[in-house]
C-alpha positions in Angstrom: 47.7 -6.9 -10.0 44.5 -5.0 -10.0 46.6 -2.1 -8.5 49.0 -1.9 -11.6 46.5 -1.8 -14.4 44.5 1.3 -12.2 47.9 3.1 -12.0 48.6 2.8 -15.7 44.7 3.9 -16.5 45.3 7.0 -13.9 48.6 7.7 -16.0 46.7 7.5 -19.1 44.5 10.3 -17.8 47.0 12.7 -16.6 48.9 12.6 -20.0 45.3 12.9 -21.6 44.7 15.7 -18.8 47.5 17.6 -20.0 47.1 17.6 -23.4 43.6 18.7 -23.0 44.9 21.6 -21.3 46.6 22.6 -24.2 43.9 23.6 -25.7 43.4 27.4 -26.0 45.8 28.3 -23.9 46.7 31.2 -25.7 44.5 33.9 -23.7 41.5 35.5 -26.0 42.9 38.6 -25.8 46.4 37.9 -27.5 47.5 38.9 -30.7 47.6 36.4 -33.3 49.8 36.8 -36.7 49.7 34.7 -39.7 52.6 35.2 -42.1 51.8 36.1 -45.8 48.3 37.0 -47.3 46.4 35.5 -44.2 43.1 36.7 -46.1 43.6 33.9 -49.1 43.0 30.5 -49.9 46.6 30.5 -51.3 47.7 31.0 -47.7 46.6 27.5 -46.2 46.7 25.3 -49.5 49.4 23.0 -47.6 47.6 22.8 -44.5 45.9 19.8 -42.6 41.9 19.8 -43.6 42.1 22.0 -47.0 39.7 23.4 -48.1 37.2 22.4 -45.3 38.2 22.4 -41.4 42.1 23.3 -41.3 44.2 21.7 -38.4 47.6 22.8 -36.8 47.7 26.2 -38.9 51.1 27.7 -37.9 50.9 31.6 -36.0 52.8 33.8 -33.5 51.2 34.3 -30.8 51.5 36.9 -27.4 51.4 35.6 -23.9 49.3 38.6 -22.7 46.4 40.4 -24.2 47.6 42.8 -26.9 46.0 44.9 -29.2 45.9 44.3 -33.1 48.0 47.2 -34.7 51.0 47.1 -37.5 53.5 48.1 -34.6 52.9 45.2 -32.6 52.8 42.7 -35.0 56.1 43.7 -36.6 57.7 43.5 -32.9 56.0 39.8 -32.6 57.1 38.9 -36.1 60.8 40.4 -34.0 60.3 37.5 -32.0 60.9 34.6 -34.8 64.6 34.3 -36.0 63.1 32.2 -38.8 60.7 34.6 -40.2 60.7 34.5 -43.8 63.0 36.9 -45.5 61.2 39.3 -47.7 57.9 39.1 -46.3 55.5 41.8 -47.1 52.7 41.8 -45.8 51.0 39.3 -42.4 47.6 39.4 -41.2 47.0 40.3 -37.4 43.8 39.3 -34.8 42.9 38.9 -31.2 42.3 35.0 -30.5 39.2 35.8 -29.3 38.5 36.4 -33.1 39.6 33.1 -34.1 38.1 30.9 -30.7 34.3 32.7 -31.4 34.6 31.0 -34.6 35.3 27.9 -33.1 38.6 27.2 -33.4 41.5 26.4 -30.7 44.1 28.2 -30.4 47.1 26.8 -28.3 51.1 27.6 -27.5 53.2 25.0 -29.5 56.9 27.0 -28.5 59.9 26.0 -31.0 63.3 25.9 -30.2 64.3 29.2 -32.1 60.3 30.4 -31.8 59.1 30.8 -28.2 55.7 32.5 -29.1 55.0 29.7 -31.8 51.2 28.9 -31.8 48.9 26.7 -33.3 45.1 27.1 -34.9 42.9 24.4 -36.0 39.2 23.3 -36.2 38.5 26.2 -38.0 36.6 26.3 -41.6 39.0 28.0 -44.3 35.9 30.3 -45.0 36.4 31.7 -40.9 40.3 31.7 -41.3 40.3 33.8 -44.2 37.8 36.2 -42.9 39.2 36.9 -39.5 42.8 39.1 -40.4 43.1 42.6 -40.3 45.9 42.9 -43.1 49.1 44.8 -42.9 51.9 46.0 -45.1 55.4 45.1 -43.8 58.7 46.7 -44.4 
């Protein structure tokens, strides 16, 4: 009996393990891109923690460290199918950028969105203040 409940309390660990692993994952050197006018509070009015510490803010992110520059975020924006049509403009960083300002960044892959990624514990103030912007076409 004794055996069972420290199997199930080692089980309970690995799954925690594993999703503690998730955590920044995304190396500090990739490029991160935000959709729309990253730089506004507009941007992340629907998001978990508005106005204060946002949680699960949707990205794009690389696998590999990239540079920041309007060619290689319109080639990772490529990468999403579901992309909103139309869009203009998106804001572009390293995730180093985002992580020295405290927040996580980690791969959250879709079905139709392999380099989907997620940001969170991050103050809106930090968020808004970490994309270089860029004109799409």
């Amino acid at each position: 009996m004794k055996h069972k409940y420290m199997f199930v309390i080692a089980a309970g660990m690995l799954v925690s393990a594993q999703g503690f692993a998730k955590v920044n994952d995304v190396p500090k050197g990739a490029l991160v891109v935000r959709y729309g006018a990253a730089n506004t509070d507009a941007n992340y009015a629907t998001q978990d923690g508005y106005p204060g510490r946002l949680q699960n803010v949707s990205a794009l992110c690389t696998k590999t460290v990239s540079g920041v520059d309007k060619a290689k975020v319109e080639a990772l924006i490529a990468t999403d199918p579901g992309h909103p049509a139309g869009l203009k403009q998106a804001g572009g960083t390293n995730a180093s950028t985002l992580v020295n300002k405290n927040a996580t960044v980690s791969t959250d892959p879709l079905p139709n969105s392999p380099n989907h990624c997620l940001i969170s514990n991050i103050e809106l103030k930090n968020i808004k203040g970490a994309w270089q912007m860029f004109a799409l076409q």
